[in-house]
C-alpha positions, 0 to 999 in steps of 0.5 A: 500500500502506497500514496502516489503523485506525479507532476507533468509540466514542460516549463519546469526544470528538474530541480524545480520539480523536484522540489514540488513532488518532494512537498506532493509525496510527503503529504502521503507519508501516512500511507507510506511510512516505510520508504520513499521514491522519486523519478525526476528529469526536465518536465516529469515527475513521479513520486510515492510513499512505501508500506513495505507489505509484498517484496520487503527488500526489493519491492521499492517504486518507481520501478522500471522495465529493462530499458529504463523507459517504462516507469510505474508507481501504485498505490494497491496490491495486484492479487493476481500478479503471479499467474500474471507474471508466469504469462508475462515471462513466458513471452520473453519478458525478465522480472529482477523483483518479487514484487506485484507492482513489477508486473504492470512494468511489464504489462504495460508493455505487453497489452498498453491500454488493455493493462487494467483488463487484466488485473484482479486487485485494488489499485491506483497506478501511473505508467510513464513511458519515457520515449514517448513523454505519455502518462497513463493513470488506472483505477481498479474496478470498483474503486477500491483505491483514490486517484486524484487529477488535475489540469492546471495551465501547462501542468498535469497533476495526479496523486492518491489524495487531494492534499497532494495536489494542493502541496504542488502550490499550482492549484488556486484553493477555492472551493467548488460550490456543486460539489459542496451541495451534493456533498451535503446531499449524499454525504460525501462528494462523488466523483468525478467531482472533488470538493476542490475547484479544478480538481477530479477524481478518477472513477471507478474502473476507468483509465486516462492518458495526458500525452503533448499536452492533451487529456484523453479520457476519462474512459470507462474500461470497466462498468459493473452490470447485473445481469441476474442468470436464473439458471440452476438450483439455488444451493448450486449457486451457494456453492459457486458463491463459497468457492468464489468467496474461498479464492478471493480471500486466499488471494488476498491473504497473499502477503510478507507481513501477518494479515489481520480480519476486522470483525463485528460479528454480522455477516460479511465481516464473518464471511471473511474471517470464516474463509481467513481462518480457512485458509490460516492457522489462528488468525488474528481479528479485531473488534470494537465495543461500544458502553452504548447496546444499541451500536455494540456488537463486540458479543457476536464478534467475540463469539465468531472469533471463538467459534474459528479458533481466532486470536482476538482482540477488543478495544472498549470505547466510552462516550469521552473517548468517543469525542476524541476520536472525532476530534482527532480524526475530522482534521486529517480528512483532506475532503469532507465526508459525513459517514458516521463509522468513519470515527469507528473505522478510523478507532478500529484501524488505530487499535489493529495497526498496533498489532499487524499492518494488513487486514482483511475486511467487509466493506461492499456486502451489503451494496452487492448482496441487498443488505441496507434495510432500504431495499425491503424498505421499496418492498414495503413501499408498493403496499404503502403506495396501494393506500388512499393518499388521504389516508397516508396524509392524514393517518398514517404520517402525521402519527409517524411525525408524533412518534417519540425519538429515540438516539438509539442505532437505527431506531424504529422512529428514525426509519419510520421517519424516513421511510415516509419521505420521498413517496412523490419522487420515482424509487431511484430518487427516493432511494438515495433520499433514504439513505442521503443526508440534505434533501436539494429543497432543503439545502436550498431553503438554508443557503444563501439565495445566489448560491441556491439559485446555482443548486437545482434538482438538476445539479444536486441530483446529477449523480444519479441522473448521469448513472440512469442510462446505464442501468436502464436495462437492468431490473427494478431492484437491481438499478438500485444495487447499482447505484448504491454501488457507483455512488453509496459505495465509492462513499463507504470505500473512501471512509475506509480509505483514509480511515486506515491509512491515516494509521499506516494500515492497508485494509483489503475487501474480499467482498469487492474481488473480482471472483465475488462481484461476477457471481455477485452481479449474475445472482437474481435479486429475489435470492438475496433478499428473501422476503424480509431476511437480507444478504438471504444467499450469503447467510446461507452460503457461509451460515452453517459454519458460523454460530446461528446468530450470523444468519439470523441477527439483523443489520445493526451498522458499524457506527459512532452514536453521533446523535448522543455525541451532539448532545453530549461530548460534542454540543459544542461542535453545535455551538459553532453552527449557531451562526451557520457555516459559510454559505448558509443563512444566517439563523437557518440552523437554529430551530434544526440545533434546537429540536435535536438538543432538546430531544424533539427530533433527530437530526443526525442526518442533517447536522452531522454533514454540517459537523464535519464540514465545519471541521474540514473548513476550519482545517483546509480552509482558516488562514490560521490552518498550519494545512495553509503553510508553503510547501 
């Protein structure tokens, strides 16, 4: 695991260049403590930042090919690099490493543009070929790892997070005022925007090219499509599931280093123990407890890790160690980003580092197996709908709006409430209304009107509108996973992101290997949410080796309890919107402050966005911030 960055600008000389990657490269020293790496001559550029965790000895980047003319450095792991290498090398090509990243040397050579086809990883990676003065930049195909690019006068500009762009001093800091509204709509900002004016980021599963001064692409290469296949038994497609399961993470426990598994008893994170301990002798696993019941889940943890023979380990927090975690991890975040187990990712992470320097985890289960309560949500939707309009209006919301709140995870009021919003737009809208934070009619009745006539439902909402095309064709549940796939998920990978490299921790996703999405893409929907009983085919695929609870409890979340947090260790973080963070009118705030500090009403969904923003504004953006300082 690596941070990457590279600078292309036919106006500077090497010192000068050098000078400026060495300030880009060195803002990523947290996700590469072990060593560091420039190429540098007139004009180019690259750079990254080393975790030592495959080929401890000569596994050091930028790497070249025989010629020296070939030049890549990457942020990931390929899984699939040996049987790649054995391909390579019986065409005629020489390997002097041990390394994964040596084979997109050599690929690149081999197959050019077609290279990302090939791989079966996570990864973000640039390839330089010297003779032709060409810069290739790839993202994996689910997005897994970050890459950042930007177009600035004569430069060219990439690296694995945005502050490594901002180092390089040739990016104005100015905020980008669509991105800052959809932000507040889906809680984090989706690419290809980036909260920084001029600055993208590469999507998923998409590559582009900078060569004489022009930009080719983006392009797409790869682009997750359901396509369910209703052919053969379900037990036959349970078995294909636990085969794939069983290769993804033998795959991915490929490593110099010990390996670890992030545990918090539900399914997936299980799954991926269960196929660990299969593979490994007494694995490692982590957890994290919470004194509040209603978020902990370190009981079903300890049981699964008992229940495989696992050394485990458990970190306790209380509510005061709670608000520091958020103090401690708000200011590191280079774009805003509103998911709350963001804290708990990054507490979890924090506590694993100290013990291994690789683990295993569940992210994208419940995107790719129906897991969010959202999709038996639409379900109940039709019945819903079948009802007169008067009586919904009259009954049926207004008891709903009286019932008491509760600060409890995923209480019955908080999902009946937002079960109840959205019924006037189609099921994709509502969908992401769901689970989003702002809706646009209320962003725009908060922010200041020149900025609110910029933010239509148009602009808010392009997100999804740009994505329905491609998933016209698919059926009416399946658009919704792939949704939640290209926008929800990219939200959830980039939390993981920086919550685990923050601690210098490379955390892989068995769950979003290549093995697991085809047969995950080809399952028919109705066989992962079975009546009401979520991820159906993947409890039953892993179930029977794991205690009963796996299969039968449900969905709890991996979350911090922020709205206790704003009542409590972190009110005065609610003080600070009084006046309303930039943009917003001023006093727009004060009744939503007032009825979530009092009780009335829970608005987690509307403030915590606002928390964060603030954090990152104060951190990015204050003339005070030492983030401000020359390079």
């Amino acid at each position: 695991m690596c941070g990457i960055a590279g600078v292309i600008d036919p106006t500077l000389d090497a010192p000068r260049l050098r000078s400026i990657l060495s300030s880009m490269v060195e803002t990523l020293s947290h996700r590469g403590p072990d060593s560091s790496g420039l190429r540098v001559q007139a004009g180019m550029g690259i750079g990254m930042r080393r975790l030592a965790v495959i080929d401890l000895v000569t596994g050091d980047q930028p790497l070249s090919d025989e010629s020296g003319r070939i030049w890549v450095v990457q942020n990931g792991e390929v899984y699939n690099f040996r049987e790649l290498r054995r391909d390579l090398e019986s065409r005629g090509h020489r390997f002097t490493t041990s390394s994964d990243t040596e084979v997109l040397v050599h690929g690149w050579n081999q197959w050019g543009e077609a290279l990302p086809d090939h791989l079966n990883g996570m990864f973000a990676f640039a390839v330089w070929d010297e003779a032709d003065r060409r810069l290739f930049l790839a993202r994996d195909h689910m997005g897994v790892k970050p890459l950042y690019w930007a177009r600035c006068q004569e430069a060219f500009l990439f690296g694995s997070e945005s502050k490594a762009l901002l180092a390089s001093n040739l990016i104005d800091r100015r905020i980008d005022r669509v991105a800052w509204g959809q932000y507040l709509v889906f809680e984090h900002v989706p690419a290809p925007r980036s909260i920084w004016q001029g600055v993208q980021k590469l999507e998923a599963g998409s590559w582009l090219s900078f060569h004489d001064s022009v930009v080719s692409g983006p392009r797409r290469y790869w682009r997750l499509g359901f396509e369910p296949d209703r052919s053969g038994s379900y037990r036959d497609r349970c078995g294909e599931l636990g085969e794939a399961l069983r290769k993804a993470v033998r795959m991915e426990l490929m490593s110099d280093v010990d390996v670890g598994v992030l545990l918090s008893g539900g399914v997936d994170s299980s799954a991926v123990a269960l196929f660990t301990a299969g593979a490994s002798t007494q694995p490692s696993t982590f957890t994290l407890g919470f004194d509040d019941p209603s978020f902990d889940e370190s009981y079903w943890a300890r049981e699964v890790a008992a229940h495989l023979g696992a050394t485990h380990h458990q970190a306790s927090f209380a509510p005061g160690d709670l608000a520091g975690v958020a103090d401690e991890m708000l200011p590191l975040m280079d774009e805003p980003s509103a998911d709350s187990s963001l804290l708990a990712t990054y507490a979890l992470c924090r506590f694993a580092a100290e013990h291994v320097k690789v683990v295993l985890g569940g992210d994208g289960g419940d995107e790719l197996w129906a897991g969010y309560p959202t999709y038996l949500a639409h379900r109940l939707g039709r019945l819903y709908r079948r009802l007169p309009s008067w009586l919904r209006r009259r009954l049926v919301e207004p008891a709903v709006a009286r019932l008491p709140t509760s600060l409890d995870n995923l209480s019955f009021d908080f999902r009946a409430k937002r079960f109840i919003t959205g019924f006037d737009h189609p099921p994709e809208l509502q969908h992401h209304l769901w689970i989003g934070g702002w809706s646009p009619q209320r962003i725009r009745s908060a922010v200041e009107p020149d900025l609110a006539r910029q933010l239509s439902d148009e602009v808010l909402l392009d997100p999804i509108l740009r994505l329905m095309p491609h998933a016209r064709e698919m059926e009416p549940m399946d658009r919704l996973l792939y949704l939640d796939s290209e926008l929800y998920l990219q939200g959830v990978l980039t939390k993981t992101d920086r919550a685990s490299m923050a601690c210098s921790l490379e955390v892989r996703v068995p769950l979003l290997n290549r093995h697991v999405v085809e047969v995950a893409r080809r399952v028919p929907f109705e066989w992962k949410l079975r009546g009401t009983r979520s991820k159906a085919i993947l409890r039953d695929t892993v179930g029977p080796r794991l205690p009963h609870h796996v299969g039968s409890r449900p969905k709890k979340g991996f979350n911090f309890p922020v709205s206790k947090m704003l009542r409590g260790p972190q009110r005065r973080r609610l003080d600070e919107l009084v006046t309303g963070p930039e943009g917003f009118r001023r006093g727009a705030l004060d009744t939503v402050v007032d009825e979530h500090l009092s009780g009335r009403a829970d608005h987690r969904k509307l403030l915590w966005p606002l928390v964060v923003l603030q954090a990152w504004t104060d951190g990015w953006l204050s003339p005070t911030s030492p983030r401000r300082r020359e390079p």
